[in-house]
N, C-alpha and C positions, 0 to 999 in steps of 0.2 A: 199433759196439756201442751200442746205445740206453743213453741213461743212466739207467734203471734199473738196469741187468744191470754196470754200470761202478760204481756205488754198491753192488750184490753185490758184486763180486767184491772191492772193495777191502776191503770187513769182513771177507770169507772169509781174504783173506790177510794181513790184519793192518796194511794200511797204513793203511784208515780209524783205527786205534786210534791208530799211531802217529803220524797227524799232528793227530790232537786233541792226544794228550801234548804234541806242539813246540809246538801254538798256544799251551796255557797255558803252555810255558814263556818263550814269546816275550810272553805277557802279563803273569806275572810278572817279566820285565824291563825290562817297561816302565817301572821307578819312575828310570831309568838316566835317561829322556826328562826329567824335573823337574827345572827350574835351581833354585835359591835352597837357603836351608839346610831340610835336611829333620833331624827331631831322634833319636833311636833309635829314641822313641817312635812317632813317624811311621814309620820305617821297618819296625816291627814289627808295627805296624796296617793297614799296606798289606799284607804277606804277610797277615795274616790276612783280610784284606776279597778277597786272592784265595782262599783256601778258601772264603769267604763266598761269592762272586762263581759258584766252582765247583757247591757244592751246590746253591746256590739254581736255578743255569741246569740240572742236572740234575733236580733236581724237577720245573721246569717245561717242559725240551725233550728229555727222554727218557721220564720216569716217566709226566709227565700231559700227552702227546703224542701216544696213540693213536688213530689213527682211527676208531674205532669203540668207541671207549670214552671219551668225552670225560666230563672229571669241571672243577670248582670247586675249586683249591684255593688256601690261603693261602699266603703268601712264610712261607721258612723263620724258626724262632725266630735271635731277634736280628738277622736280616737288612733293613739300611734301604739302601735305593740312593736314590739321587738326592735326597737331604734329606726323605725319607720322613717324615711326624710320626709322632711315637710314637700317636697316638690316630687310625690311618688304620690298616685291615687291608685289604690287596688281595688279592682273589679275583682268580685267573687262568682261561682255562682256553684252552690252542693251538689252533688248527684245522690243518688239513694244505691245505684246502682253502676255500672259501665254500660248503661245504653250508647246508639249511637245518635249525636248531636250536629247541628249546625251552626256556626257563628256567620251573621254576614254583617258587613258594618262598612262604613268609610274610615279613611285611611287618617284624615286630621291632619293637621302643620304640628303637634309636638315634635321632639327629634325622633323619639325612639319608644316605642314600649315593645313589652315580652308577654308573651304567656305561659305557662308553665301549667301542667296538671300536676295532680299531687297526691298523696296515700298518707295514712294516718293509721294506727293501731285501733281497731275498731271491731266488736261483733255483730253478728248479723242482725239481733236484736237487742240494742241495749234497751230499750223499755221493758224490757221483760227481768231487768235485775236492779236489785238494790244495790248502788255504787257508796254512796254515804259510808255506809258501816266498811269498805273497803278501804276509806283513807286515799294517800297518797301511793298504796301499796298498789288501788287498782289502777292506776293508770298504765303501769305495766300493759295492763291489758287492752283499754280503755283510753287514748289518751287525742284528742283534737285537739292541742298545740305541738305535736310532737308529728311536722309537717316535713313529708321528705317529697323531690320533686322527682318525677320519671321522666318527666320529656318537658322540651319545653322547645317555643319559637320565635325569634325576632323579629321585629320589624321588617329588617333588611332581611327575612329569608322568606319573606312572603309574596306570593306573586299578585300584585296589584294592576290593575285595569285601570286603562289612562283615564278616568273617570274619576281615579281615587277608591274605588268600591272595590270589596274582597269579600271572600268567603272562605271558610274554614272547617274542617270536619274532622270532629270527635269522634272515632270509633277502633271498634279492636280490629275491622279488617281494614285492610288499605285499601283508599277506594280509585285507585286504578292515577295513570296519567293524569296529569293537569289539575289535582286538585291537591290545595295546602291542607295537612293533614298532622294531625297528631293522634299517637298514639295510645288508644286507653285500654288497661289492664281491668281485672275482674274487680280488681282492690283498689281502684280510683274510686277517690272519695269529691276531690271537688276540680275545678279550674280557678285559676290567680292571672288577674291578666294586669302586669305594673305600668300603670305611665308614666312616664318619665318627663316635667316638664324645665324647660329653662326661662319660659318666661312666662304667667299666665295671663297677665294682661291682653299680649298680643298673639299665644298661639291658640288654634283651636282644637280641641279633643277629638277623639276619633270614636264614633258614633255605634254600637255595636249590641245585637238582639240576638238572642241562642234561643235555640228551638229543640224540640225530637222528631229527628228523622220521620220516625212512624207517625207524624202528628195527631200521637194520642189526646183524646178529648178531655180536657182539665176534669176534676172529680174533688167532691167535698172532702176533708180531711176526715180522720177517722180516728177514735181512741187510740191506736196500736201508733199511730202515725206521730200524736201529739206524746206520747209516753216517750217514743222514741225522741223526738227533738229535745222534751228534758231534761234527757240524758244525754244527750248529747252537748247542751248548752252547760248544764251543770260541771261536768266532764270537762268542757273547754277552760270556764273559769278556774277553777281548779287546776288545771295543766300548765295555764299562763301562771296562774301564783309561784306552783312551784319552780317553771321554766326561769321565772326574776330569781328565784332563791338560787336554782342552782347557776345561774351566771354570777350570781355577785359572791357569792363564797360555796360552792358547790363543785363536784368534780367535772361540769360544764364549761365553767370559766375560773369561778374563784378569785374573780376582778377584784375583791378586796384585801387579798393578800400581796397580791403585785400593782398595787396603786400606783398612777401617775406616767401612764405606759401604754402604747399601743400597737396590739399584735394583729400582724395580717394570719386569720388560720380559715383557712378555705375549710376543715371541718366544722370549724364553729358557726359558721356562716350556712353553710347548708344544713344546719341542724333541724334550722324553721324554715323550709319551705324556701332555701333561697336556688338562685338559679346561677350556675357556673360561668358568666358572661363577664364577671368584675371580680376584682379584688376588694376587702373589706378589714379593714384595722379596729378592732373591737378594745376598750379597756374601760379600768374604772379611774378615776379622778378625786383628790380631796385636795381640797385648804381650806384656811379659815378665812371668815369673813375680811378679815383686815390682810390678807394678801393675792395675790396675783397669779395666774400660771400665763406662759405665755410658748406660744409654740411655732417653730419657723419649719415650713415645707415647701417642697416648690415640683405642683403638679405635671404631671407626663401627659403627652398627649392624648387625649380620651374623649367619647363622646358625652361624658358628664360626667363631675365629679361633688364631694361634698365632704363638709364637715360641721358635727352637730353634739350639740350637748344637749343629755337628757338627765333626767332624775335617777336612782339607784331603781325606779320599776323600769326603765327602758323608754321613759315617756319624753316625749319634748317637750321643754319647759313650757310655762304660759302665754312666755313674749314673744314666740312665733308669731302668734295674731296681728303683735306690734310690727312685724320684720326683723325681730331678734334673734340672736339662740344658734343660727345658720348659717355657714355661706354655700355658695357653688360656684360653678364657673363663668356664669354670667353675672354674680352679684356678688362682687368682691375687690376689696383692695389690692394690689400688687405691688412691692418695691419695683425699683427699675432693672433691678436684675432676676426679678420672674419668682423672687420669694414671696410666700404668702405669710405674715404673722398674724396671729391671735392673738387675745387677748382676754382672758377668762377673769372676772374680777365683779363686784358690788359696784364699782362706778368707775369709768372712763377716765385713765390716768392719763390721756392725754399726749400719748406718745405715735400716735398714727395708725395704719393697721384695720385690722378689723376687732373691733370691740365688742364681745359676747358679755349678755348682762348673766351671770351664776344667779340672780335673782332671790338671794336668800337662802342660798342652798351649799350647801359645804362639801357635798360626793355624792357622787353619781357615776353614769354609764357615758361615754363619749364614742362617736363610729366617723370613719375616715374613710369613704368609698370611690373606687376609679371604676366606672363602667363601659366595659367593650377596650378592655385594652390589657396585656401583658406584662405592662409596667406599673412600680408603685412608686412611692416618694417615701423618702427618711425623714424622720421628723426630729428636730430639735427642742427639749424643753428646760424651764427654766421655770421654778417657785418661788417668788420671793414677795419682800413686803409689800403690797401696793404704794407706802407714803413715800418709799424708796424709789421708786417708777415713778409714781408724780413729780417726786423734786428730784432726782437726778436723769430722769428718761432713760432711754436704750443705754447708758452707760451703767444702767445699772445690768446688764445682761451681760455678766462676761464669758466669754466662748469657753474657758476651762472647766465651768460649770454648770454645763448645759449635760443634759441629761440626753446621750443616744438613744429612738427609741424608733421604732419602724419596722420592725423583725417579722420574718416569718418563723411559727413556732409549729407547721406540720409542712 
């Protein structure tokens, strides 16, 4: 039976359904795999980062997965995978295939976004197999978070028409002079196009519709079609569960063994889908509630930069929504001599700075990013009590004790 007609038949009789259900259930178990102490709160944020996890893979590998219908769209609200910034929106959009495509769109007042196409471990038909019963063994084979990018384009390498308007073309031949062009393999699986904002009140987004060339006529979905997208969503959540395990104690990252630390590794960063245009400090972070981290850097010239604290899934905390949790280069305090401190802590000791609320949370995932630039910054740190920063202030940080940390470890 060709696996097509085996990816029918399993939707028709209901097993494609029911082994997407086991796979998330077996993803949702996964929190069983994490040694060390995990706190209610943890435990309660990780069920929710799997509904997270769920919907978002459905929006993007069922809803906006048609062949003939390929649309642009954004990650679900509150949805941040992989220490997403709060001031980055990513447009998706699947391929089934490396057809060839168009984007045309206008340009926007943001500073800067990229695009990047991307590849993933993938068979030709996954609805045609049972992944459940494979575990975490199949993602080997199988795996949509385990995003690596092949090309990618900036902002600034696109050639824009004084109108503001562009165009762009997806395909595997080159389509001659004058046109911006990337290139897609037989093994592209989707496009990620990052915005970059610095302010969103006042700048506007840049406006952008993909097509197929051949402007094939849209066509109803089809058992083989929907089998497949189960597997594929199931497959993703799954991949994110384990992608968290293996960054926080796994031979990914293992951020809980070197807590309190932040490494630039341009491998680790391109692991998910990232694109070579920045530098990126990934670590993990712990204290107790009754103390303080506090951290001094002092940014390089760059076209945007940031620093954000997440939860041990990779998520941004809740107080984002409030304007917490974040800074970048337009929303931040500065000493007079161009250092920037943090302040990681349950409540505002009161010593200047920029104050991040940990909001109940004892360790987590923290990322330090400079984009479009060559240069990083060294970071300074320092743990100590919070009641000790209230009542003695910045004396209580003494430079003998401050923790170097800023390294590159590839």
């Amino acid at each position: 039976m060709a696996a097509s007609e085996q990816a029918r038949a399993r939707l028709v009789s209901g097993q494609a359904w029911d082994d997407f259900c086991d796979t998330l259930k077996l993803a949702g178990r996964h929190i069983a795999a994490f040694d060390g102490p995990l706190s209610d709160l943890d435990r309660a944020e990780w069920y929710r980062f799997m509904t997270r996890l769920t919907r978002s893979s459905m929006e993007r590998l069922i809803e906006n997965a048609e062949p003939t219908r390929p649309r642009l769209r954004d990650m679900v609200w509150r949805q941040s995978i992989n220490v997403q910034t709060v001031d980055q929106d990513h447009l998706m959009c699947q391929f089934d295939m490396a057809r060839d495509y168009r984007i045309t769109g206008t340009r926007g007042t943001i500073p800067y976004f990229v695009m990047a196409v991307l590849t993933c471990p993938a068979p030709a038909a996954p609805g045609a197999v049972d992944w459940a019963a494979q575990g975490i063994e199949g993602l080997k084979r199988f795996d949509p978070s385990n995003l690596k990018t092949t090309g990618f384009l900036a902002s600034q390498q696109l050639h824009i028409e004084p109108d503001g308007t562009f165009e762009l073309i997806l395909s595997q031949n080159d389509p001659g002079d004058g046109h911006n062009w990337l290139r897609l393999t037989p093994e592209t699986n989707c496009i990620m196009i990052r915005l970059v904002w610095s302010n969103r009140a006042r700048e506007v987004a840049p406006a952008m519709t993909i097509e197929r060339i051949d402007h094939a006529a849209p066509e109803p979905v089809t058992p083989a079609l929907i089998a497949d997208g189960l597997a594929w969503t199931g497959q993703a959540v799954l991949g994110y569960a384990e992608l968290v395990r293996n960054w926080w104690q796994g031979a990914q990252g293992n951020f809980a063994a070197r807590l309190n630390r932040l490494d630039y590794s341009r491998a680790q960063y391109l692991s998910n889908g990232g694109v070579p245009d920045r530098h990126v400090a990934f670590g993990g972070w712990e204290k107790r509630a009754d103390e303080a981290l506090v951290l001094e850097f002092t940014p390089p010239p760059c076209e945007y930069w940031n620093f954000q604290l997440c939860n041990i899934w990779q998520e941004n905390l809740d107080t984002f929504e409030d304007g917490n949790g974040w800074i970048n280069n337009t929303r931040h305090l500065v000493e007079p001599d161009g250092t920037v401190r943090v302040v990681i802590a349950e409540a505002d000791p009161g010593v200047g700075g920029n104050w991040i609320n940990s909001y109940g949370h004892e360790r987590g995932i923290w990322g330090l990013r400079f984009v479009q630039t060559q240069a990083t910054a060294q970071v300074r740190l320092w743990r100590v009590p919070l009641s000790a920063l209230a009542d003695r202030g910045l004396a209580t940080l003494e430079p003998a004790e401050a923790v170097a940390t800023g390294q590159f470890v590839d």
